[in-house]
ZAROLUM-191211 format. One line per field, with one value per residue (C-alpha): residue in one letter; x, y, z. Coordinates in steps of 0.001 Angstrom, whole numbers. Example, Ala and Ser with C-alpha at 12.3 -4.5 7.8 and 13.67 -1.06 7.14 Angstrom:
REM residues 2
res	A, S $
u	12300, 13670 $
v	-4500, -1060 $
w	7800, 7140 $
This chain:
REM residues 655
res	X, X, X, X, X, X, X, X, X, X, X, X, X, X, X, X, X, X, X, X, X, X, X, X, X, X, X, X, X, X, X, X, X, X, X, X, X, X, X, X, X, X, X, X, X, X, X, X, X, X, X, X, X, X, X, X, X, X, X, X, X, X, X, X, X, X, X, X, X, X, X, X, X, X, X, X, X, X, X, X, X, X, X, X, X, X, X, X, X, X, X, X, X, X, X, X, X, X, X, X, X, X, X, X, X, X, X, X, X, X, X, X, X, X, X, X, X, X, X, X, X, X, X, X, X, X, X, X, X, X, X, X, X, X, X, X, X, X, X, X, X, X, X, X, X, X, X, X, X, X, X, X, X, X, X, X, X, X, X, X, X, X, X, X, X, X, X, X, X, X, X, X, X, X, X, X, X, X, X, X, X, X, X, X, X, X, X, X, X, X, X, X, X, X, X, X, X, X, X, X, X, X, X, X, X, X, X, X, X, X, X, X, X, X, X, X, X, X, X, X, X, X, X, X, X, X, X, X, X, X, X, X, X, X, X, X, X, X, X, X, X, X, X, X, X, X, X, X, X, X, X, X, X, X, X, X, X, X, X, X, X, X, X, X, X, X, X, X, X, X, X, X, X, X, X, X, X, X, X, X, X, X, X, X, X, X, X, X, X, X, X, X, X, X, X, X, X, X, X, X, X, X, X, X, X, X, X, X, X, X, X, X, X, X, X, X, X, X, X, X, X, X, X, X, X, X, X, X, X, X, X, X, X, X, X, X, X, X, X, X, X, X, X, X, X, X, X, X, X, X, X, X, X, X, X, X, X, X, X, X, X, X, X, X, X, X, X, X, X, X, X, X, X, X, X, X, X, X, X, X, X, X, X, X, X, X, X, X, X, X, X, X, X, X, X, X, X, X, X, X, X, X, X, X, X, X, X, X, X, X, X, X, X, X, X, X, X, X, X, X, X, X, X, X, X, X, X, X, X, X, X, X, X, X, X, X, X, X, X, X, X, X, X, X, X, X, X, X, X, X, X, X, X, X, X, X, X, X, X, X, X, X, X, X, X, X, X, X, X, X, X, X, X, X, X, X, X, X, X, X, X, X, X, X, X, X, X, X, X, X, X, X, X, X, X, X, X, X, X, X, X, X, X, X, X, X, X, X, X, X, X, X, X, X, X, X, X, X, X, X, X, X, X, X, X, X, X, X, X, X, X, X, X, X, X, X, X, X, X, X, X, X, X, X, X, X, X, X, X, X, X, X, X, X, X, X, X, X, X, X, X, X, X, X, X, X, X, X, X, X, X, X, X, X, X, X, X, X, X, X, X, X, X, X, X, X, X, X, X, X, X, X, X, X, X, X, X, X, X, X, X, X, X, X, X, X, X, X, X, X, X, X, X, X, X, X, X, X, X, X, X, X, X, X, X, X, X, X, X, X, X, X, X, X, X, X, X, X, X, X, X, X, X, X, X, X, X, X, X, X, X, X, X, X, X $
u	16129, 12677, 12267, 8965, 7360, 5312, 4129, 2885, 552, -3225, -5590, -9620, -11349, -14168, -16088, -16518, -15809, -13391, -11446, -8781, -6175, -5915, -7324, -3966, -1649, -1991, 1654, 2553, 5180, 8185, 7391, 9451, 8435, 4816, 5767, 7284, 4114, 1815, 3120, 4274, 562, -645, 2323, 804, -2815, -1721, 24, 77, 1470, 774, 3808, 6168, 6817, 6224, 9311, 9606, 12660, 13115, 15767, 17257, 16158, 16517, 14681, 16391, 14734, 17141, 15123, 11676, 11162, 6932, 7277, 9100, 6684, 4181, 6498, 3791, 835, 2221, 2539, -902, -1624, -111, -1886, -5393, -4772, -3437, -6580, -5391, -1794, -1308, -2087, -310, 2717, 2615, 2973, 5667, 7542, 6901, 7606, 11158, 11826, 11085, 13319, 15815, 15942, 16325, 17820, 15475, 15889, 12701, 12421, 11083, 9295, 8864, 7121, 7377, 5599, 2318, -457, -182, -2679, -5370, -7305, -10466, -11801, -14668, -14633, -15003, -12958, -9917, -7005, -5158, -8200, -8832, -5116, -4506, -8263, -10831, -9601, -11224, -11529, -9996, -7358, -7715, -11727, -9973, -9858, -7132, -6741, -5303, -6067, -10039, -10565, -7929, -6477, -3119, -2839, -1751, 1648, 2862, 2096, 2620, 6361, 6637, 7996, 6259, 3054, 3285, 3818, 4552, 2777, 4182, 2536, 2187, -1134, -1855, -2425, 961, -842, 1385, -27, 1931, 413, 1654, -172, 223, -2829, -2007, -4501, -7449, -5486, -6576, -5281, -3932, -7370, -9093, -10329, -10598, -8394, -8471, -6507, -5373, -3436, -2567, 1016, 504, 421, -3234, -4929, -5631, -5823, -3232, -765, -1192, 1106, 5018, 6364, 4722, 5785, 9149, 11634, 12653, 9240, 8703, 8474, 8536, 7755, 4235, 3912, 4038, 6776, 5725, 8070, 7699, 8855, 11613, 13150, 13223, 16437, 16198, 19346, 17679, 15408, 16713, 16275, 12765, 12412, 14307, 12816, 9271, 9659, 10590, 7872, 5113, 6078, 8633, 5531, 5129, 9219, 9743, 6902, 8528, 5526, 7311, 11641, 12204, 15192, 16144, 18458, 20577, 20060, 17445, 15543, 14376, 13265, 16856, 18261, 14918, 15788, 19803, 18930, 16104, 18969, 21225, 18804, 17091, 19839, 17010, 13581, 11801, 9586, 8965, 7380, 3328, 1523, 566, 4704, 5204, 8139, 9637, 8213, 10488, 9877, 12348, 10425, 7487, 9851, 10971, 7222, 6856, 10295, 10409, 6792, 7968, 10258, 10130, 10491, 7971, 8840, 6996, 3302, 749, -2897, -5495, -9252, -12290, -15171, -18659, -18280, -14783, -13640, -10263, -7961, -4135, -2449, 1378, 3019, 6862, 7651, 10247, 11272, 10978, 8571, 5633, 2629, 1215, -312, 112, -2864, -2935, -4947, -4154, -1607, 327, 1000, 746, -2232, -2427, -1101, -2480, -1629, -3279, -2350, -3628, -103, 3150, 5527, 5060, 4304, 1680, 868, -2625, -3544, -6762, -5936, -9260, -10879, -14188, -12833, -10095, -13175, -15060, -11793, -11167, -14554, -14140, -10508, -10098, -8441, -5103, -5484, -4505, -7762, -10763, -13786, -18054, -17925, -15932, -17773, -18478, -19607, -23285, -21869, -21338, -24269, -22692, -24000, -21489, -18831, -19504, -19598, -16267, -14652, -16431, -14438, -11244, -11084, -12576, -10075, -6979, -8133, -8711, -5656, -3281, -5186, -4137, -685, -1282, -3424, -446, 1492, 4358, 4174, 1583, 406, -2108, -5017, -8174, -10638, -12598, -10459, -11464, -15089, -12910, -11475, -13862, -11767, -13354, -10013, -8114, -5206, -3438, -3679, -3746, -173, -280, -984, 2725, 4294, 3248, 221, -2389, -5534, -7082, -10702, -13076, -14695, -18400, -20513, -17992, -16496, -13280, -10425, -7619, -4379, -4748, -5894, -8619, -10060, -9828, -11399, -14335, -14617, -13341, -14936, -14930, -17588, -17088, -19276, -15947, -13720, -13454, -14217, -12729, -14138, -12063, -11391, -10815, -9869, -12334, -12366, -12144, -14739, -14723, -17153, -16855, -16903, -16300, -13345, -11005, -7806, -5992, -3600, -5487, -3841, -4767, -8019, -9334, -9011, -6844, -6568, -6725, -6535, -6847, -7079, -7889, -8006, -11154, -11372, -9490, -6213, -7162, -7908, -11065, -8643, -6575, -2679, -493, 892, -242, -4062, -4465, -2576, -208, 3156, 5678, 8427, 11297, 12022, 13889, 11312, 13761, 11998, 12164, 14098, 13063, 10262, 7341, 4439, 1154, 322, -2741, -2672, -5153, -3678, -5050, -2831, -2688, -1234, 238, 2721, 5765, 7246, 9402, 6242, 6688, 4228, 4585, 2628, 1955, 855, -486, -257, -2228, -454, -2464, 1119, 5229, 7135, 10781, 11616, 9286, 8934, 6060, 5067, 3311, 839, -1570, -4893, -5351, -8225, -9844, -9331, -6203, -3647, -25, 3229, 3880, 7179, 9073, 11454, 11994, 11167, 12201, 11408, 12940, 15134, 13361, 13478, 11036, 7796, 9142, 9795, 12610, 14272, 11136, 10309, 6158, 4722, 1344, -1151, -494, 3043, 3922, 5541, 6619, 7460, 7653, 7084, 8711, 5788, 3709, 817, -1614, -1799, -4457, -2119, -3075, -399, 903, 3206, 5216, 7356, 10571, 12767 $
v	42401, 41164, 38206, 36983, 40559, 39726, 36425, 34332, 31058, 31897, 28678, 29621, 28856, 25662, 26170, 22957, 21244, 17747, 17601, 15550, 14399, 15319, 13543, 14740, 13210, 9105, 7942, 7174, 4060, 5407, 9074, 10390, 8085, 8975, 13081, 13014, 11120, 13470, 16496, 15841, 14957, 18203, 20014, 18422, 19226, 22863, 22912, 26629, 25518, 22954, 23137, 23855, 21188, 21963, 22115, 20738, 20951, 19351, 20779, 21453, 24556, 26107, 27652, 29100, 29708, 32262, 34231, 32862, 32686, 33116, 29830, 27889, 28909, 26177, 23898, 25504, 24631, 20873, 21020, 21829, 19414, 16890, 17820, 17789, 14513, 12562, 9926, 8552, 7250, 6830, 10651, 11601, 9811, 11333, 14713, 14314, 13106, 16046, 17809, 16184, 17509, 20895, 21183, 19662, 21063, 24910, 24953, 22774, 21449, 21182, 19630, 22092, 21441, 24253, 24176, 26551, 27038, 26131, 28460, 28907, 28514, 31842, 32611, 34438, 35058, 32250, 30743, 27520, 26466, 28317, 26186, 27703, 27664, 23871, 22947, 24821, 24579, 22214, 18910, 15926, 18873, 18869, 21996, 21546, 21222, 21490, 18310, 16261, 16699, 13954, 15704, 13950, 14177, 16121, 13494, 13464, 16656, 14300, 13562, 17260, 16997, 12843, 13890, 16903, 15856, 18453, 17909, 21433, 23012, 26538, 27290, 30752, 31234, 33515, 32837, 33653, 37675, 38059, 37718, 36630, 34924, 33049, 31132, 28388, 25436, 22789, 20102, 19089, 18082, 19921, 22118, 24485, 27987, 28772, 30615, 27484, 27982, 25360, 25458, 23818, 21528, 23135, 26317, 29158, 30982, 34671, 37763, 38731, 36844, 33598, 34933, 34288, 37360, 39382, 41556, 40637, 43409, 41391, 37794, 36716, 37129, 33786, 32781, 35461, 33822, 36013, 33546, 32158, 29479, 27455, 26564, 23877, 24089, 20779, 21886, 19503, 16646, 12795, 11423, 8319, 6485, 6126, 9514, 10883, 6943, 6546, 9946, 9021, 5677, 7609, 9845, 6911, 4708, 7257, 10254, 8259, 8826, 12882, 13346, 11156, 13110, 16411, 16954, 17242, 17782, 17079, 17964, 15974, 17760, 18315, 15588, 16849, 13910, 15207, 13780, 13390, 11076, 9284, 6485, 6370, 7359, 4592, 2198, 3274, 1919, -969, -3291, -5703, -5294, -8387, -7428, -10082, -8103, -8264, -5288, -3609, -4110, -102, -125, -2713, -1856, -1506, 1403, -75, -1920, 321, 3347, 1234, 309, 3811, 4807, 3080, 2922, 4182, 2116, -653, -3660, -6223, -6121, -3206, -2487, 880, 278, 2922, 2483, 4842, 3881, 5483, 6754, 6364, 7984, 8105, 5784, 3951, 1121, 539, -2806, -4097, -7718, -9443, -13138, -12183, -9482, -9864, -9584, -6162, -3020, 481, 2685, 6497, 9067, 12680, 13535, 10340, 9291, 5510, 5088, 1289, -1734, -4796, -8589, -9987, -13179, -12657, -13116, -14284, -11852, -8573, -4993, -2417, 1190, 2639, 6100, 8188, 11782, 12929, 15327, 13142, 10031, 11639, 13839, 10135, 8254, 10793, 10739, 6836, 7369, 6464, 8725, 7137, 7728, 4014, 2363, 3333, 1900, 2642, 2478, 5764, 7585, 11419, 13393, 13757, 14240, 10919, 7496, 4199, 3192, 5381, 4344, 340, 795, 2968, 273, -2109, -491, -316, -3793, -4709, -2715, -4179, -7764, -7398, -5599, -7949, -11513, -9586, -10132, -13773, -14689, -13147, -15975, -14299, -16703, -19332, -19312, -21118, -18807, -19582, -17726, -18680, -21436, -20165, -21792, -25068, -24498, -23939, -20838, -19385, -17629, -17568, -19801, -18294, -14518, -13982, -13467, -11669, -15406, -16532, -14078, -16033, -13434, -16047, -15968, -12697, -11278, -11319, -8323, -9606, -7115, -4436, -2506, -1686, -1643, -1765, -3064, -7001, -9309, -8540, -11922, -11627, -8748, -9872, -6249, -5172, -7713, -8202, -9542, -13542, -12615, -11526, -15054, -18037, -21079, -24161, -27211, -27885, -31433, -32514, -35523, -37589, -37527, -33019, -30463, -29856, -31277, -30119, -26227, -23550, -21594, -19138, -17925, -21674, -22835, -26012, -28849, -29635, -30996, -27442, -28764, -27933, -30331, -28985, -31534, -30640, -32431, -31347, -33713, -34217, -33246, -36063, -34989, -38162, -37402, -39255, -41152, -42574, -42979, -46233, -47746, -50029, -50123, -47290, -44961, -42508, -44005, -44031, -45365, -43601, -43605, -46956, -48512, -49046, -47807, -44338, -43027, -39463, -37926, -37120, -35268, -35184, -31446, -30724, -29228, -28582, -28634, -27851, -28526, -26941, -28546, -25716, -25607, -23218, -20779, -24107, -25609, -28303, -29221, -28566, -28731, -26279, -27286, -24789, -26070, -24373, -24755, -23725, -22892, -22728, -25447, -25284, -28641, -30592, -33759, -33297, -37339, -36588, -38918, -39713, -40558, -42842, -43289, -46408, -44478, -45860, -43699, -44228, -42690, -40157, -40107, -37192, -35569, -32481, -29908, -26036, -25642, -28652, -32012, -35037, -38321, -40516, -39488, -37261, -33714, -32293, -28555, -26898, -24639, -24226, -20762, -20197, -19710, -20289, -21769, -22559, -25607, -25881, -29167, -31906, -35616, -38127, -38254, -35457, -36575, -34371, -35639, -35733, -34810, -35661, -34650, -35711, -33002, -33582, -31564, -33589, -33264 $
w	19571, 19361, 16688, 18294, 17385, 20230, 19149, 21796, 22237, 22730, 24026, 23591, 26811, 26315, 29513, 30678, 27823, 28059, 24726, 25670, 23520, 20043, 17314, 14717, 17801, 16317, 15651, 12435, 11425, 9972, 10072, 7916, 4758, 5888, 6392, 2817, 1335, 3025, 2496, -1691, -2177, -713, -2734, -6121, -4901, -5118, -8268, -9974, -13335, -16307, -17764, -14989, -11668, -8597, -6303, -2625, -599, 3054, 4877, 8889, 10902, 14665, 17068, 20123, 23247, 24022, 20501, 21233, 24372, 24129, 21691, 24568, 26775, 25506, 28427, 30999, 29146, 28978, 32737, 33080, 30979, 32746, 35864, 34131, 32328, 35400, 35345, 31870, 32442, 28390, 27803, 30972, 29840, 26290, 27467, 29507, 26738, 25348, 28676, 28834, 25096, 25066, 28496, 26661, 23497, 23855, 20668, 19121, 15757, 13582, 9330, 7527, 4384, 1501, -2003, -5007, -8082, -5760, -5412, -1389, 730, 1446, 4638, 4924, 8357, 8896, 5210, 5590, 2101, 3310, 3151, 5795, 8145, 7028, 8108, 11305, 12578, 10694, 12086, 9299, 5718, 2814, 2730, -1257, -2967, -6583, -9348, -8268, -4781, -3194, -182, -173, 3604, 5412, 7660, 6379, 8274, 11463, 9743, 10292, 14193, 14904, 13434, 15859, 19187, 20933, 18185, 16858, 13182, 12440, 8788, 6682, 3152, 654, -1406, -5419, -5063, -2507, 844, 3688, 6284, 9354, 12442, 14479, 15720, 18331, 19176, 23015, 25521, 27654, 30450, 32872, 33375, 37143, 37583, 37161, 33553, 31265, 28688, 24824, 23479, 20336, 20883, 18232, 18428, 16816, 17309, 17066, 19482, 17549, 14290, 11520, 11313, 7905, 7649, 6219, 8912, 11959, 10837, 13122, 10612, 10137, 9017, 6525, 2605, -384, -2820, -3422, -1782, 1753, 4370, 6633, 10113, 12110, 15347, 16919, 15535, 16215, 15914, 14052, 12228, 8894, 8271, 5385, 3600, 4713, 3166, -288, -369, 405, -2655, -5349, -3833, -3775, -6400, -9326, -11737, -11351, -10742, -14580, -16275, -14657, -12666, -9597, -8286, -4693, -2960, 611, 2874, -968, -2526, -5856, -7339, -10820, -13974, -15441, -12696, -10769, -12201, -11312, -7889, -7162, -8608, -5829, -3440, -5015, -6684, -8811, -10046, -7733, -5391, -2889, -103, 261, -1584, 2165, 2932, 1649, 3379, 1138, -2314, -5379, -7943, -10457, -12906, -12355, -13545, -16391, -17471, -18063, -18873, -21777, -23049, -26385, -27130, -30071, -27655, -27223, -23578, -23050, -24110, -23570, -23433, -24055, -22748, -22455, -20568, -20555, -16649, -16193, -19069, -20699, -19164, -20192, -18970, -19048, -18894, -18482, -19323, -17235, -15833, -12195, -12468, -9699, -11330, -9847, -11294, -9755, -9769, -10096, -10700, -12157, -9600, -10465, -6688, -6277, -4522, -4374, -5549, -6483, -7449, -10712, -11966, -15259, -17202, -15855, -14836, -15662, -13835, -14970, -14637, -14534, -14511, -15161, -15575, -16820, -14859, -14782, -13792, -11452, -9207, -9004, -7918, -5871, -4384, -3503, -2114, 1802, 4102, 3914, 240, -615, -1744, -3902, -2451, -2891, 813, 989, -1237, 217, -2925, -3902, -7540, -8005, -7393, -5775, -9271, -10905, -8706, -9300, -12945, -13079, -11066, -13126, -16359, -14554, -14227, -17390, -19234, -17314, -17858, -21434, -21880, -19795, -21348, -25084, -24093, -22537, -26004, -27587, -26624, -25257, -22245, -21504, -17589, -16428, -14338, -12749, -11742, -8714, -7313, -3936, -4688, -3929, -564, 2448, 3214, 611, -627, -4036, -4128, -7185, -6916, -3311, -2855, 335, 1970, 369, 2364, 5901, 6527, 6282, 4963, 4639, 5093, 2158, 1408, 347, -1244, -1589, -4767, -4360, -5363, -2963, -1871, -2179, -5279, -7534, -6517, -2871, -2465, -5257, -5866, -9187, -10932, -15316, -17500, -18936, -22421, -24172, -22660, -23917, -21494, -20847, -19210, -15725, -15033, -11670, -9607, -7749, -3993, -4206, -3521, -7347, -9366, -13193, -13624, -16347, -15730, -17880, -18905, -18671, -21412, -22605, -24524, -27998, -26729, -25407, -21815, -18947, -15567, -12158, -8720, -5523, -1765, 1787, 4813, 6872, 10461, 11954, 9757, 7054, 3362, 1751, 87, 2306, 743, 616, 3894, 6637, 6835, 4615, 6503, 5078, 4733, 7529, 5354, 4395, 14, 396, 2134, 5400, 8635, 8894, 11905, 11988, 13543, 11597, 12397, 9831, 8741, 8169, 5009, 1794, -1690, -4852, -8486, -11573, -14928, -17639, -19835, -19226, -21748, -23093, -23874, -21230, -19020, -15399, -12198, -9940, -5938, -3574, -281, 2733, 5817, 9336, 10493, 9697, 9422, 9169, 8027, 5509, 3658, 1331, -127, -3568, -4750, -8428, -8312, -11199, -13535, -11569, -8003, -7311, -5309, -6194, -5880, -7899, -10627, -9984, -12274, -10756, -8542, -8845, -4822, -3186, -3197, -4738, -4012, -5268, -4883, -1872, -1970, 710, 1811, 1819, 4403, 4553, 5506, 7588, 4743, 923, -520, -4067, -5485, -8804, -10166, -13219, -13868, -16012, -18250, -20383, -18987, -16737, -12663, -10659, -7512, -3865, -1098, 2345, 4328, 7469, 10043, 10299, 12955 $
C-alpha cells in the first residue's frame, strides 16, 4: 500500500544562486522549553473563540522508512549537500549530523504538536498574508497580522526546525471554511543535482510539485486532520533526559496567566495543565515562592507567587492588591500585586495574549511580585508593534508599524511606568513596609549603574550595559535601562545627606523613609586608582589596618580589594533602623573580612560599633563568612546606636 500517495521532496533550481545554510537552522538552548513557548504563542495568536480555550496537545509519533520511503529520501539531498558545502567545515559538519540521523533512524520518532478550537491556517496561491505560505516559505513574516499576535515578526518559526534533527516539519491544517491543506518542509543547505544544477536550500515534500496538497484524499493518511485546526510534525527526535520538564516548566513559566483565566489547556505527552490544577502542578515543581535567579535566567524562573498574585486578586487580604490605570495612548491597563517576606521585587508584563513577555526588577517596595497586562486592542497592536523578535522586550527601537509614531510609543511606555510607580509607592506610602529607595544612585558611582535595583549584578553577572537614549522596556531594572522613566511633579522629595570624602555632594532624591526630620542619610566610598580611599582608615601611617580585632598581629593573609561601597540608612518593618552596604567587587572572592568604618562629624574615621549583621559573623568593627560576588553584593546590618552612619569600608581576600 501506498501511504506517501506519491508524495515526494521537490527543491526549485536557483541558477547560480549561493544560499547556503538556512537562516531557521540557529540552535536554540533547551529546545523543548523554547518549542513549547513558540508554538503556545502561535496557538493563542490563532484563537477561534472568546469564550472557549484553545487546546494544544504534544505527543510521540513515527515515521517508517519502510511506509515513506520518498520522505527518507531527503538522505541524498544531504549528501549533496555535504559535497557542495565542503569549504565551510561548520556547515559541512552540521549536515552530517543530520546525515548520521536519518541513516539511523528509519523508524524515526518525531513530537508532534496539535491545537483545537484555533482557526487553522489558509493558503492562497501567491498571497502574501497567507499563514501557511508565511510559515513554510516567507522566512522573517508574521504567519498571524490579527490584534494580539504574538507572532510580530515570524522568527519563532526557527524553533520548529532548530528542534528537528534533520531540520524539517511536516504542517497538516484544516482552515475556518474546512480546507485541508498538507506540505512538508525542511530548510538544508545549497546542493547540486547529479546533472550539475544548482539546487535550493529549502525543499517542499508534496505531491504537486511544490505546492501544498488540497485535497483530504491525496494527504498521506497519517497526516490527514478533520478538525479545524493545525498539526505541527517535527520530524525526529533529540533524546534529552529532561524534555518533557523543560516542556512543563516552559508552559507554567510562559502560559500560567492564559491556562488560570481558561484561555488556554495544554496537555504534555498526558499530562493536561488546565485552569483547575495550574497551580497544584507548578507546586509540584517549584517547592517556595523565592526567586533568586537573574530576570534573563528563564530557565530558573518561578511562576508561584506570580499565579498567586492573580489567583487570589479577589480576595479580602491586604496581601494582595489590583490596580487599574488608563492612559491617553496606552489605554486601559491593570496591575496585580502579591505581598510576601521573600518575594523578589519583579513585575511580569503581558499583553492580550497573557504570555509573559518580560520581567523586570523594581525596587520600589520591599518584597512583593506584580502582574501587568494590557488587553486593549489599542494598547496591545502598539506593544505589539515595539515587541522584538524573541518576543521578550518592548522597545521604540523595534518598532515596524507605520500606525504607530516613536512619539506614541515613548509616551505609552512613559504611562506604563508611570502607572506602576504610582501604584507600587501607594502601597509603600501605605505603610505596609518601610524600604528605603533611591533613585539615581548610579549618578554616584563612575560606572554609571544603579546600585539598588540592578539585581542582575547580585547574581555575579557584573555590571551591565546602559541603554542611553532608548525606551524600552525590557528584561533588567527600570533604572538600568533609563528607559521607562516616571514624572517627579506627583513625589515628594527629600534632601540626601551624604558623607564627606564621596562623589555625592547634596542631591534631591525620592521614595526614602526619612526620620522625623524629613531626611534620610546615604554614605558611600570608592578607592582611588592606587587601591587607597581619600580618607585613608586607622593603622600605621594611615594605612588600612593590618591588625586582627584584638589588636595581636594578624597571621593570615590579606589581600586589599578594590572595592566601591555606597550605604543606605532605613528603618525595617520593626521600625529599627538598619544599614544597608552595597559593595562592588571587580571580582569573586571566596573568603572575606570586610573592616567597617564611621566617618564622624569633624572628619574623623573610626571603627565602627557593630551589633549585628544578617549576612556575616561580626567581630568588632569586622564583618566575616561572606563570600563577595563580581559586581554588586548586599549587606544588611545594625549598630549599637539609633543613630545614622556615614559608613566607609575596607574588604579583603583572606586566606
Amino acid at each position: 500500500m501506498n501511504l506517501e500517495l506519491n508524495c515526494t521532496w521537490h527543491f526549485e533550481n536557483v541558477g547560480r544562486g549561493n544560499v547556503g545554510k538556512d537562516a531557521t537552522s540557529a540552535t536554540f538552548n533547551q529546545p523543548y522549553y523554547s518549542i513549547v513557548r513558540e508554538s503556545l504563542q502561535n496557538s493563542l495568536d490563532a484563537s477561534r473563540f472568546d469564550d472557549q480555550p484553545v487546546v494544544v496537545h504534544f505527543t510521540r509519533t513515527e515515521i517508517s522508512a519502510e511506509e515513506f520511503p520518498n520522505f527518507f529520501s531527503l538522505e541524498q539531498h544531504l549528501v549533496k549537500c555535504a559535497e557542495y558545502v565542503s569549504f565551510d567545515k561548520n556547515t559541512q559538519d552540521w549536515v552530517y549530523k543530520m546525515l548520521s540521523y536519518i541513516r539511523e533512524h528509519k523508524h524515526m520518532m518525531c513530537l508532534k504538536i496539535s491545537d483545537f478550537n484555533t482557526k487553522g491556517m489558509s493558503w492562497k496561491d501567491g498571497a502574501p498574508d497567507s499563514p501557511f505560505l508565511n510559515f513554510v516559505e516567507n522566512i522573517g513574516l508574521s504567519a498571524d497580522k490579527g490584534s494580539g499576535s504574538q507572532g510580530s515578526f515570524g522568527f519563532g518559526k526557527g524553533a520548529y526546525f532548530s528542534l528537528s534533527p534533520i531540520s524539517t516539519v511536516l504542517v497538516s491544517s484544516v482552515d475556518m471554511a474546512g480546507n485541508p491543506i498538507f506540505e512538508g518542509v525542511t530548510k538544508i543547505t545549497t546542493h547540486e543535482d547529479g546533472m550539475g544544477n544548482k539546487l535550493s536550500s529549502i525543499g517542499y515534500y508534496d505531491n504537486k510539485s511544490s505546492k501544498p496538497v488540497l485535497v483530504r484524499e491525496d494527504i498521506p493518511e497519517p497526516f490527514q486532520r478533520e478538525d479545524i485546526g493545525t498539526d505541527f510534525i517535527i520530524a525526529g527526535y533529540l533524546e534529552e533526559e529532561d524534555d518533557e520538564t523543560q516542556m512543563v516548566k516552559s508552559v507554567l513559566n510562559n502560559f500560567w496567566f492564559p491556562i488560570l483565566d481558561n484561555k488556554l489547556i495544554v496537555n504534555v505527552f498526558g499530562k493536561e495543565i488546565n485552569a483547575a490544577n495550574v497551580f497544584p502542578i507548578a507546586k509540584q515543581y517549584f517547592k517556595e515562592e523565592a526567586e533568586p535567579c537573574g530576570v534573563n535566567d528563564y530557565l530558573e524562573w518561578n511562576p508561584l507567587p506570580y499565579i498567586k498574585c492573580v489567583k487570589n486578586a479577589n480576595k479580602i487580604d491586604k496581601k494582595y492588591k489590583t490596580f487599574y490605570g488608563k492612559g491617553d495612548v496606552i489605554g486601559d491597563m491593570r496591575l496585580y500585586v502579591y505581598r510576601g517576606q521573600d518575594l523578589p521585587n519583579r513585575i511580569v508584563y503581558c499583553r492580550k495574549p497573557r504570555m509573559v513577555v518580560n520581567k523586570q526588577t523594581k525596587n520600589k517596595l520591599s518584597g512583593y511580585v506584580a502582574v501587568f497586562i494590557c488587553e486593549n486592542k489599542k494598547g496591545d497592536d502598539l506593544l505589539k508593534a515595539i515587541e522584538n523578535q524573541s518576543h521578550n522586550e518592548w522597545d521604540v527601537k523595534n518598532l515596524k508599524s507605520s500606525d504607530f509614531t516613536v512619539a506614541d510609543c515613548r509616551t505609552a511606555l512613559r504611562e506604563i511606568s508611570e502607572f506602576v510607580n504610582r501604584s507600587l509607592e501607594s502601597l509603600n506610602i501605605a505603610g505596609n513596609k518601610k524600604v528605603a529607595y533611591f533613585e539615581g544612585l548610579e549618578d554616584y558611582f563612575s560606572t554609571g549603574e544603579d546600585l539598588l535595583d540592578n539585581e542582575d549584578n547580585y547574581d555575579g553577572s557584573g555590571m551591565a550595559e546602559n541603554k542611553d537614549g532608548e525606551e524600552s522596556l525590557d528584561n533588567k531594572s527600570e533604572e538600568e535601562t533609563g528607559a521607562i522613566t516616571s514624572t517627579t511633579d506627583e513625589k515628594t522629595k527629600k534632601k540626601l545627606i551624604v558623607s564627606k570624602g564621596t562623589y555625592v555632594a547634596n542631591n534631591e532624591v525620592e521614595n526614602v523613609s526619612p526620620d522625623d526630620s524629613g531626611e534620610a542619610y546615604v554614605s558611600g566610598h570608592t578607592h582611588d586608582d592606587d587601591g587607597e580611599g581619600e580618607n585613608h582608615f586607622p593603622g600605621k601611617g594611615g594605612k588600612p589596618s593590618r591588625q586582627s580585632p584584638d589588636g595581636s598581629s594578624d597571621k593570615k593573609m590579606r589581600r586589599l580589594i578594590k572595592v566601591k561601597s555606597i550605604s543606605v540608612a532605613h528603618i525595617d518593618e520593626n521600625n529599627n533602623l538598619c544599614h544597608t552596604i552595597i559593595i562592588d567587587s571587580p571580582e569573586d572572592v571566596e573568603s572575606t573580612e570586610i573592616e567597617v568604618y564611621d566617618s564622624t562629624d569633624n572628619s574623623d574615621i573610626v571603627k565602627a560599633d557593630i551589633y549585628d549583621c544578617f549576612d556575616g559573623d561580626v567581630d568588632g568593627n569586622i564583618i566575616s563568612g561572606i563570600a563577595l560576588k563580581k559586581g554588586l553584593n548586599r549587606i544588611e546590618l545594625a549598630f549599637n546606636d539609633d543613630l545614622k552612619h556615614s559608613i566607609k569600608v575596607q574588604a579583603y581576600e583572606v586566606n
